[in-house]
C-alpha positions as CSV (number, residue, x, y, z in Angstrom):
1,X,124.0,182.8,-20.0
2,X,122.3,181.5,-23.5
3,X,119.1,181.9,-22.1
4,X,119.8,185.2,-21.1
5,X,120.8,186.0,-24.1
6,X,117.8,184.3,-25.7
7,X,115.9,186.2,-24.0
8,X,117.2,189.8,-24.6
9,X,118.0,189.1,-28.3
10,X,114.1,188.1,-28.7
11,X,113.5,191.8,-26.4
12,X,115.1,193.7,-29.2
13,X,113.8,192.4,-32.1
14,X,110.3,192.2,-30.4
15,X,110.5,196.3,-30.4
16,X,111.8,196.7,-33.3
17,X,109.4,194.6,-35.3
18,X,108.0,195.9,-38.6
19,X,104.5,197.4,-37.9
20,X,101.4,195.8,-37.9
21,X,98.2,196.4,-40.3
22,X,96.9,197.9,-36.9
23,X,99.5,201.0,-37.5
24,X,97.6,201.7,-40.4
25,X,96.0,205.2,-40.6
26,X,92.4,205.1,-40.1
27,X,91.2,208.5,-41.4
28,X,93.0,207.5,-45.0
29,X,91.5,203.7,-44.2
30,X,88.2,205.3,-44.3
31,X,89.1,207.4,-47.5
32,X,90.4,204.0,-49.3
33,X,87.3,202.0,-47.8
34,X,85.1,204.5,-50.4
35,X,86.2,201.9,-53.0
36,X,84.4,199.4,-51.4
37,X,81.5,200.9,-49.9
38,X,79.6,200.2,-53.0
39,X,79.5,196.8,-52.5
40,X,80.5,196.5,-48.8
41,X,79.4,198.5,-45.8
42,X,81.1,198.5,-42.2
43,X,79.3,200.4,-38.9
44,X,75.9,199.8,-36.8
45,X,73.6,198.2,-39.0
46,X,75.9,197.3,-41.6
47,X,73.6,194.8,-44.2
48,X,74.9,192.9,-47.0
49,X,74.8,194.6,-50.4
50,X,76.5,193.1,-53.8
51,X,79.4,192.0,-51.4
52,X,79.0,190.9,-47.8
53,X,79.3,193.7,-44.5
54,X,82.5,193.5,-43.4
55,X,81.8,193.8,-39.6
56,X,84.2,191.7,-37.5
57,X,86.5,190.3,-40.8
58,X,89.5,190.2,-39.0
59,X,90.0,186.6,-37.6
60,X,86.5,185.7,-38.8
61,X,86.3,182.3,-40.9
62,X,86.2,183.3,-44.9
63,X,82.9,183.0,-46.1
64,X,81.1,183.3,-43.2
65,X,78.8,186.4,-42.9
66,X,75.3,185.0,-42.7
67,X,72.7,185.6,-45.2
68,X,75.3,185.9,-48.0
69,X,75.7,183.7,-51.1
70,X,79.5,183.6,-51.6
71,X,80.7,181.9,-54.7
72,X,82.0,178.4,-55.2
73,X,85.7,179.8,-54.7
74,X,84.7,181.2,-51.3
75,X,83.0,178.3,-50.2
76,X,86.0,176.3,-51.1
77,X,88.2,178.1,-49.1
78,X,85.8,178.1,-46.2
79,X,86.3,174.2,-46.3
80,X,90.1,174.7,-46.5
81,X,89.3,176.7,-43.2
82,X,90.8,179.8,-44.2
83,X,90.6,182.9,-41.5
84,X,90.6,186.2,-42.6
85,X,93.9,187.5,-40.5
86,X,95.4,190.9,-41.3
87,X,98.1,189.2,-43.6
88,X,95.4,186.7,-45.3
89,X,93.0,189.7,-46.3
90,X,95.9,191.8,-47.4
91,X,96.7,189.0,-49.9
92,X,93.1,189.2,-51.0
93,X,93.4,192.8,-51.1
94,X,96.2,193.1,-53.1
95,X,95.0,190.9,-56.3
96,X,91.3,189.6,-55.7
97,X,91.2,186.8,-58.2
98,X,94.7,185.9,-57.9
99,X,93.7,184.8,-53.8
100,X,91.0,183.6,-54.7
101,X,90.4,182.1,-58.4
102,X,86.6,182.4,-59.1
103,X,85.7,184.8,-57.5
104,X,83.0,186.9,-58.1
105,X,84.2,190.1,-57.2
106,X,84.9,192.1,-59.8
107,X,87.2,194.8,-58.3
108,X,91.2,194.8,-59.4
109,X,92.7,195.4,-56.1
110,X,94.5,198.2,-53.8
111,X,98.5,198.1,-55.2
112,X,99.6,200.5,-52.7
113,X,100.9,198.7,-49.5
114,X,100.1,201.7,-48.2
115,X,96.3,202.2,-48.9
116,X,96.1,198.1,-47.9
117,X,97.2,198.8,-44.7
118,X,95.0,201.8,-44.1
119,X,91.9,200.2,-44.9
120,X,92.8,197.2,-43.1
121,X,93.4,199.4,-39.9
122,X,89.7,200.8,-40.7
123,X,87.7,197.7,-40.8
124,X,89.4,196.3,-37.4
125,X,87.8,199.3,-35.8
126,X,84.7,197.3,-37.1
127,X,83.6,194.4,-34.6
């Protein structure tokens, strides 16, 4: 009977979960993403500008879009073998320099939850 119950508690709670980064609205991602598309660019032939394209982040290892020259705080998280997951680039997203001290990116962060989620949900439509 534990199992059982195991089981269905683990049912419930998997439906009722919080939602997912992927829940994020990509029309307002796309809106919020104009913040970065000075430096970044996403899409079919997507090239590297001040910042690196952001094709395929999600689950990609940190510093690791070829033909960029990332910064001695990226490359030292790259050792660490840090992954860019939805919850790792959130962080990043939130406070820049706080994730990663060093960095050379000069922009303060999204504070909304909200707009973090959005864009998020927008570059994962990236691959």
């Amino acid at each position: 009977m534990t199992i059982f119950r195991t089981a269905l508690l683990a049912a419930v709670f998997a439906t009722i979960s919080p939602p997912t980064f992927a829940d994020g609205h990509l029309d307002k991602g796309k809106k919020v993403f104009n913040k970065c598309k000075a430096c970044h660019a996403v899409g079919e032939g997507a090239k590297n500008k001040v910042g690196p394209q952001l094709n395929g982040i999600i689950g990609a290892k940190i510093a690791s879009v070829e033909g960029f020259k990332y910064s001695k705080a990226f490359m030292a998280k790259k050792e660490e073998g840090v992954v860019w997951s939805e919850g790792e680039l959130d962080a990043y997203l939130l406070k820049p320099k706080k994730h990663t001290p060093g960095t050379k990116m000069s922009f303060a962060g999204l504070r909304k939850e909200e707009d973090r989620a959005n864009v998020i949900a927008y570059l994962m439509t990236f691959e």
